[in-house]
N, C-alpha and C positions, 0 to 999 in steps of 0.2 A: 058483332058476334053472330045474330041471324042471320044478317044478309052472305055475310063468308061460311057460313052453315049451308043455306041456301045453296049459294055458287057450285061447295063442295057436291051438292045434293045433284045439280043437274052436271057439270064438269068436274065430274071428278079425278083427282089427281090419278094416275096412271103410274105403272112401274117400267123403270125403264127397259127390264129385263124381258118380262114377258105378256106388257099388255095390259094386264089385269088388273083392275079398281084396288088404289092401298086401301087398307084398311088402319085404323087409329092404331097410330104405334109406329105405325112405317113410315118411311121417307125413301121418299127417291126409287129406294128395290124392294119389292118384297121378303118377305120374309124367306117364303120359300127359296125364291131364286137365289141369295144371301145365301142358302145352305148349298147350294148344287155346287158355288163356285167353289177349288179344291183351292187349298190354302197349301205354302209353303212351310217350311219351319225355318228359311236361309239364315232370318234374324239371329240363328239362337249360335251359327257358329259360324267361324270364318272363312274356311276352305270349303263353299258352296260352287255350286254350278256357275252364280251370277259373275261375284269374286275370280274364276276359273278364266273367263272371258280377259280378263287384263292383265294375267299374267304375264311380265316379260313385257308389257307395254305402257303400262303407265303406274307408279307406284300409289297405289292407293291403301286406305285403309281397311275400309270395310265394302260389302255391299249386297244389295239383297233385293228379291221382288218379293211382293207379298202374295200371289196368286198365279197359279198356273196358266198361261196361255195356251189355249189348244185351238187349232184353226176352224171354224164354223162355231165353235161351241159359244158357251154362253159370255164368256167375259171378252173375247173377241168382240159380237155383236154391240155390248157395252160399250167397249172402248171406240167402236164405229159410232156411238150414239152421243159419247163425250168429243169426237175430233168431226165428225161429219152431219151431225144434224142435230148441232147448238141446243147441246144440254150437257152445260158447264157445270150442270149438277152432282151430275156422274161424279165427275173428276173432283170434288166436295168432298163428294160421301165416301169415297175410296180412300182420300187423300186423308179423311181424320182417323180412318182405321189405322193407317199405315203410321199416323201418327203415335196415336194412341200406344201399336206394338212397340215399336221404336222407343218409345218411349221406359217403354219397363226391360228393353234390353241391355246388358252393361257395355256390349258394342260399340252402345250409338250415345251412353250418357252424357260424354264429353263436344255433343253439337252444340257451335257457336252460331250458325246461320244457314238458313236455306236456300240456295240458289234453284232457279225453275231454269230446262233446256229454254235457251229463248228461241221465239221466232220470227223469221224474218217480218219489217212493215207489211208487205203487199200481203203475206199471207193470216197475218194479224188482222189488218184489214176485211179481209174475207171471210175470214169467220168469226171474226168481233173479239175471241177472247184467245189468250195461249193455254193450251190444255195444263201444261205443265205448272203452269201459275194456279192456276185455279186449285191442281192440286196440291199445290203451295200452300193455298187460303186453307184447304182442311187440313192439310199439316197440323198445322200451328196450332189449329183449336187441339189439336190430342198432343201436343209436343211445342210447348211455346216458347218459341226462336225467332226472333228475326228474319224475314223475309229481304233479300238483295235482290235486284232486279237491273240496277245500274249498272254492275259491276264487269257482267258477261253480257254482250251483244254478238248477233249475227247483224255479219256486214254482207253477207253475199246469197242474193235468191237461189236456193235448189230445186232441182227437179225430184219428184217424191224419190222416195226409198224403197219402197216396196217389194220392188222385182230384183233386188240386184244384190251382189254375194258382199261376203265383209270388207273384199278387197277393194270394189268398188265404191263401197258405201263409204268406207272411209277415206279412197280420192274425190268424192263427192263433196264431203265435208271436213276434210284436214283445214283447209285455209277458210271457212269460212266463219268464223269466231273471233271476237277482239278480245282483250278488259280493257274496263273504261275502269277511275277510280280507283286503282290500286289499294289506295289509301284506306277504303273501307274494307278489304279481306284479309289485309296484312298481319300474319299472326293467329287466324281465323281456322276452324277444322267446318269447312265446309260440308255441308250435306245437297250432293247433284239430285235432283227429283227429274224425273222422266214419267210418261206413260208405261208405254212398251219397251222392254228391253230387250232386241233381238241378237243382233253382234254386238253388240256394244259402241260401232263404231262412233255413232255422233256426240255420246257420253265419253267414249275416249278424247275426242278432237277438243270437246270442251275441258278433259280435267286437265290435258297438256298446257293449256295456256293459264288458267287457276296455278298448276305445281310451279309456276315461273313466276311465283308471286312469293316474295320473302314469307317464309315460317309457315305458308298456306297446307293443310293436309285434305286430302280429300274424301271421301266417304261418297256410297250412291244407293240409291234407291228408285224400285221403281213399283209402278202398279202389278205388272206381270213377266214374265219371263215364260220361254216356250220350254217343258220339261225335256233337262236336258241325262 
C-alpha cells in the first residue's frame, strides 16, 4: 500500500485527455475533461442521425454513439490515444459508460451479446490489442452480456479509412468479413461496438454478413459520431 502510494507520489497517473495529474476519484480522464466532452442523447430514440446512416442498407434495429466527434477537439485526440498510442484504457472507460447508458435504455434491453468490429492479425499485432474489444471489456462491466469474438472475423488486410468517402470505404471493406460459428449468434440480437462511427461503412459490411445468420438482429453502437 506504501510503496504503490509512493510510485503514485513520484509517477503519477496522468489523464488521458489533457495531461494533468488524476486526482483520487479519477480514472483514466479527468474530471474536467469528462465534462467538456458533449454527449449525445441518440440512446433515447430511434430515428437519430447514427440509425440515419443505414437506412435503405442494412436492416437494423437500433443504433447510437455516445459522444459527439468533432475534428481536433477533445474526444477525437482520445480516440487517437486509445487506437495510436496503446492506451486501451481509454477504450475501458468509455466502453462502461456507454454500457452503463445502454443499459437503462428500453432500446437496447433485449441485447443477447456483444460483438467488437474485428481487426485484422497484422494490424492486431501492431498495436497489441483491438480498440473495439477493449471497449467490449468496459461494456460488460455497465451492461453484462456476453462478449463473441469468434463469431465475426476480418479475412482481408485494409488500407486505413481515413481519407476516403462512404462510397470507397465501403468498396474497401464489403468483402473483407467472414462468420465463423454460426452456431453461437443463431437467434441472438446482437450489439456491433465500434469506436468511431463516421459513414458507417465498415459496420455496415459487417451487419450484412451477421443479418445472413438465421433469427440474428442487429443493433450498433459506437463511442462517437461526427454531429450530423
Amino acid at each position: 500500500m506504501i510503496f504503490g502510494s509512493l510510485i503514485k507520489l513520484f509517477y503519477p497517473e496522468l489523464c488521458c485527455g489533457c495531461g494533468e495529474s488524476l486526482v483520487r476519484g479519477e480514472k483514466t480522464i479527468c474530471f474536467a475533461c469528462h465534462t467538456k466532452i458533449a454527449k449525445t442523447d441518440y440512446h433515447t430514440y430511434s430515428d437519430n442521425p447514427v440509425a440515419r446512416l443505414f437506412y435503405g442498407k442494412i436492416d437494423i434495429e437500433n443504433a447510437t454513439a455516445m459522444c459527439f466527434y468533432d475534428k481536433g477537439g477533445l474526444i477525437q485526440q482520445l480516440m487517437h490515444q486509445l487506437k495510436y498510442r496503446s492506451k486501451p484504457e481509454v477504450g475501458v472507460f468509455f466502453g462502461r459508460r456507454l454500457g452503463k447508458i445502454l443499459s437503462e435504455s428500453a432500446l437496447y434491453k433485449d441485447i443477447d451479446v456483444v460483438v467488437p468490429i474485428p481487426l485484422h492479425s497484422k494490424k492486431l499485432k501492431i498495436r497489441g490489442y483491438n480498440q473495439s474489444k477493449v471497449i467490449a471489456d468496459g461494456f460488460v462491466q455497465g451492461f453484462p452480456v456476453e462478449i463473441i469474438e469468434d463469431c465475426l472475423v476480418r479475412v482481408e488486410f485494409t488500407e486505413t479509412q481515413t481519407r476516403k468517402n462512404r462510397w470507397d470505404r465501403y468498396q474497401n471493406v464489403k468483402d473483407m468479413f467472414a462468420v465463423r460459428n454460426p452456431e453461437k449468434i443463431k437467434g441472438k440480437h446482437i450489439l456491433l461496438v465500434d469506436d468511431v462511427i463516421t459513414t458507417g461503412a465498415t459496420i455496415e459490411a459487417c451487419a450484412k454478413h451477421l443479418l445472413a445468420i438465421e433469427g440474428v438482429r442487429v443493433s450498433i453502437a459506437g463511442i462517437a459520431s461526427p454531429a450530423r
